[in-house]
N, C-alpha and C positions, 0 to 999 in steps of 0.2 A: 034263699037263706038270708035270713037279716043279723048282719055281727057289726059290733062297733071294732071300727079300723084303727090304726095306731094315729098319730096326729103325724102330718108328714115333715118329715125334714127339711126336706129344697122344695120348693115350687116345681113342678113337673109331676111324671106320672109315678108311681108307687116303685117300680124297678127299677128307675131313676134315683130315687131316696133309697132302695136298696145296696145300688151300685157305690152311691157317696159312702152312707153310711158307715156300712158293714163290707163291700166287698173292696172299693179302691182305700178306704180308710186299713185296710191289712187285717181289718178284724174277722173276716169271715174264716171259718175252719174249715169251708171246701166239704162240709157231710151232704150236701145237694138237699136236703130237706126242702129250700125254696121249688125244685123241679118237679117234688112228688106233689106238689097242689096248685101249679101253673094251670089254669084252665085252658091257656093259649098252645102249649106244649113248648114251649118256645125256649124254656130256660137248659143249656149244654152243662153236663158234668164232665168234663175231659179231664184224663190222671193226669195232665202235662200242663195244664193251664188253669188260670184262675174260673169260677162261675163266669159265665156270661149268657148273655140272650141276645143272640145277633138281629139285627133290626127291631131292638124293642121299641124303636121310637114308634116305627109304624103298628107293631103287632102286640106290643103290650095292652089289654083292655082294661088297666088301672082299677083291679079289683081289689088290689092291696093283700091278695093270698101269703105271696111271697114275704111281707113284713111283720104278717101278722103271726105267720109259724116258725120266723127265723130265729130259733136258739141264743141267736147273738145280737136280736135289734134293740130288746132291754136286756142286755146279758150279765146273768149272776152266775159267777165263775161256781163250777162246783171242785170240794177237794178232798182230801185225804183216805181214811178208806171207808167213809160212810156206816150205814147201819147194815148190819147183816146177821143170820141168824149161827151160822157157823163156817166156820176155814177150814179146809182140810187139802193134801196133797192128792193126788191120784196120779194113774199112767193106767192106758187102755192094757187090755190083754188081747185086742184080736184086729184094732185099729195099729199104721204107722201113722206119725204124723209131727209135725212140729210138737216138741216135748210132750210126748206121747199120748197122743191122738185124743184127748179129752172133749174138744171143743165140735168135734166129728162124734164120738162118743156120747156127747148128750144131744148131739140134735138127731141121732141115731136113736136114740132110746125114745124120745120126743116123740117119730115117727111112727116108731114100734109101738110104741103103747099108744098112740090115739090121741097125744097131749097135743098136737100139730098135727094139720096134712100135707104141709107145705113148707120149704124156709128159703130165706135170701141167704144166699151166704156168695163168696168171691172166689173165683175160680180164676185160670189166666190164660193167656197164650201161649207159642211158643217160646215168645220173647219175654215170659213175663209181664205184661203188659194186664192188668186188671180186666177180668170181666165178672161183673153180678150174673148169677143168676138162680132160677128158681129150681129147686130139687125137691122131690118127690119120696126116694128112693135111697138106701144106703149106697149103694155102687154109685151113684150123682156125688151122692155127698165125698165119698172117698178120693172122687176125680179133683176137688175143690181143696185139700186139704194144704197146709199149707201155710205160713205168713208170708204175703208181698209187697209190704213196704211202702206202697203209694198209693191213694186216692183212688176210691171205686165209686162207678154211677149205681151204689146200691140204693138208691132212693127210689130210681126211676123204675127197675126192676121190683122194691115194694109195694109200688103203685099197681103196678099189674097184678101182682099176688094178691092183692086185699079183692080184687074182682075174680080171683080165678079158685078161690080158698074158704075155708070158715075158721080156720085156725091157722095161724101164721106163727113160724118161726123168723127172729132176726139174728143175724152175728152180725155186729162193727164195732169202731172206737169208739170212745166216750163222748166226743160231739154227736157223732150220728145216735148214739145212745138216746143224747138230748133231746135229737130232732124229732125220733119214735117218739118220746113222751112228749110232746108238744103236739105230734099230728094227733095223736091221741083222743084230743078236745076232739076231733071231726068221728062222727060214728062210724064210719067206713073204717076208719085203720084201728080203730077196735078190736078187731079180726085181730089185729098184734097180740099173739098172748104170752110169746117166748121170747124174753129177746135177752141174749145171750152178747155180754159188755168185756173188751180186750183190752187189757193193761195196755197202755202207752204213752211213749214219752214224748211222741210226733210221727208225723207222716212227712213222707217226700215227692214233691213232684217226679211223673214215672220218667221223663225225657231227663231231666236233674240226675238223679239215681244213674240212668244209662250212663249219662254224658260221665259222671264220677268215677264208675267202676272203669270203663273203655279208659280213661287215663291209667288207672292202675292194669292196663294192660287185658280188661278182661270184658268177652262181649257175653252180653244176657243171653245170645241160641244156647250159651255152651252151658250155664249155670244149672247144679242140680237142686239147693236150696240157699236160699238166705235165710239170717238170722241175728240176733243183739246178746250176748252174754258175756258178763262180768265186764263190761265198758268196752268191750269190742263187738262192730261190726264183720262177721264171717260170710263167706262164702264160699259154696263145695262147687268143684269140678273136677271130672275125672276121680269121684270118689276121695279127693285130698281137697283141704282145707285152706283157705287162705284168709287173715283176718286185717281187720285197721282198726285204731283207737277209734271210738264213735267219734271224738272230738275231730274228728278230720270232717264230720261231715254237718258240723254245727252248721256253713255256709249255708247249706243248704235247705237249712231248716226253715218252711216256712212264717210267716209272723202270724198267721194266724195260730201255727201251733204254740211261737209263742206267749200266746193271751192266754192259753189255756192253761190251769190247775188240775185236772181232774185225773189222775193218775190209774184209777182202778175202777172208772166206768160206774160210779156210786148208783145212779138210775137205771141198772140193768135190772135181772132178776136173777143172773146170774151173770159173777166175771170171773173172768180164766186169765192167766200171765203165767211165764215159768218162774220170774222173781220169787226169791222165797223157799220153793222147793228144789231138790237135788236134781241131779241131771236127767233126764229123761221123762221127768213129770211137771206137772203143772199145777197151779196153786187154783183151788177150787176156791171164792168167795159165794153163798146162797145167801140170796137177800130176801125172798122173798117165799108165799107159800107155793107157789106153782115152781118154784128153784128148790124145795124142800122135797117135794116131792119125787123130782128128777135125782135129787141126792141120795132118795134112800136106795133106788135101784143101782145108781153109780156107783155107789161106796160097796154093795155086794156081787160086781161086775168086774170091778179094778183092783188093781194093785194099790195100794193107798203108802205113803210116805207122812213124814214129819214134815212141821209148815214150821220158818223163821219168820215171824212177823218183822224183824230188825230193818231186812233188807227193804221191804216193801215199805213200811213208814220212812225209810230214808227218801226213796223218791218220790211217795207223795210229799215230803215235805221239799224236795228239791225241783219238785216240777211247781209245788207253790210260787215258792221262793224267786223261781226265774221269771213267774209271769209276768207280762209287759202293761196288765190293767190295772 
């Protein structure tokens, strides 16, 4: 394959000008997109640490993959709440799930009806600790249900899918959103035909996260769910509730999240957030025709709610506003 390469940065090899760049410059947002087209294998997505590619000096083959599909190496912030065809609220009727199981609900129906045979989505461990992976099957997808708060290798897990799949479903945040539509260019991730984009206003490193809550007294084995509503961070154990102003955990936030604008995942084809809708549902955004399609069966499956657009344009406009570009 012959592609014209980016012009490089520093003198060295391409992962080298990566590093500078985008990832020790604070700019990288951690969606791993560089790992899903490493020919070398070499490049680590860990929920607890920046990118890296341990001995790239020697194993990097300075193909320049990594610069060339990195979302952030010419980076055009995306923001507000983009084009889309319609809003509307929902809550599953047969899914639980984080503000009622929507997001499991359409890669469910995705399945069912043949629109996908396959999706990335993040699943975790006992500790809460991220894991991607690929499901097939509604009972997979139920076990993955869920928001976790920090950084998944779902990139490396879409790499696999595009060779084991002909229709691929994606769930992530709006960087990784980005990174799909960039791998895009290569016909292999093609095969992406679903990808399904999550309001957010940042992610946290997973070790970060631990180390914060274990101060407030509370270890991850015991946690039943996290969550972000109405400016507090919550979290259940033992079936009761304990919450913090999110401002407690601004420290923590890393700087790649803050470079980012893009608040509702505008390159999706479909994004989901609870901002906006009443409690228990989620704010439905379809952007696109294969999102139009999944709608008409959502909307005569769920329970549907009234959408405040108010709340939602406040933090696209406030997750503009803080950006650091």
């Amino acid at each position: 394959m012959r592609v014209k390469l980016p012009k490089k940065f520093v003198e060295g090899k391409y992962f080298l000008n990566l590093k500078v760049k985008v990832i020790d410059s604070g700019l990288c947002s951690h969606c791993g997109t560089c790992s899903a087209v490493c020919p070398a294998y070499g490049i680590v997505v860990d929920p607890s640490k920046p990118i890296d590619f341990p001995g790239w000096e020697e194993d990097c083959i300075d193909c320049g993959m990594c610069v060339r599909f990195c979302p952030r190496w010419d980076y055009d912030p995306k923001e507000g709440l983009g084009e889309y065809h319609e809003i509307f609220s929902a809550k599953s009727k047969r899914f639980e799930g984080q503000d009622g199981g929507i997001v499991t609900e359409i890669l469910a129906i995705a399945l069912e009806e043949g629109i996908i045979d396959r999706a990335v989505v993040v699943g975790r461990d006992e500790l809460w600790r991220p894991v991607a992976r690929i499901v097939t099957g509604v009972e997979e997808l139920e076990e993955c249900a869920g928001t976790k708060y920090s950084f998944s290798p779902s990139m490396l897990e879409l790499r696999k899918a595009i060779f084991r799949g002909k229709r691929i479903g994606f769930v992530g945040t709006p960087c990784m959103v980005s990174g799909v539509r960039s791998l895009q260019r290569l016909k292999s991730f093609r095969n992406v035909v679903l990808v399904v984009g999550l309001f957010c206003m940042e992610n946290f490193y997973y070790e970060a996260l631990v180390e914060f809550l274990r101060e407030k007294g509370i270890e991850m084995r015991n946690v039943e769910k996290l969550g972000i509503r109405k400016g507090r961070f919550f979290v259940m154990i033992d079936g009761e509730e304990r919450s913090f102003p999110v401002k407690e955990l601004e420290s923590l936030v890393p700087s790649g999240c803050k470079r980012c604008k893009d608040f509702t995942a505008v390159e999706s084809d479909v994004s989901v957030g609870s901002v906006g809708s009443p409690d228990g549902y989620s704010t439905v955004v379809i952007r696109t025709e294969i999102g139009r399609k999944i709608a008409e069966i959502l909307k005569e499956r769920c329970e549907l709610g009234e959408v405040n657009l108010k709340p939602i344009e406040k933090l696209c406009k406030m997750k503009a506003e803080r950006c650091e570009v």
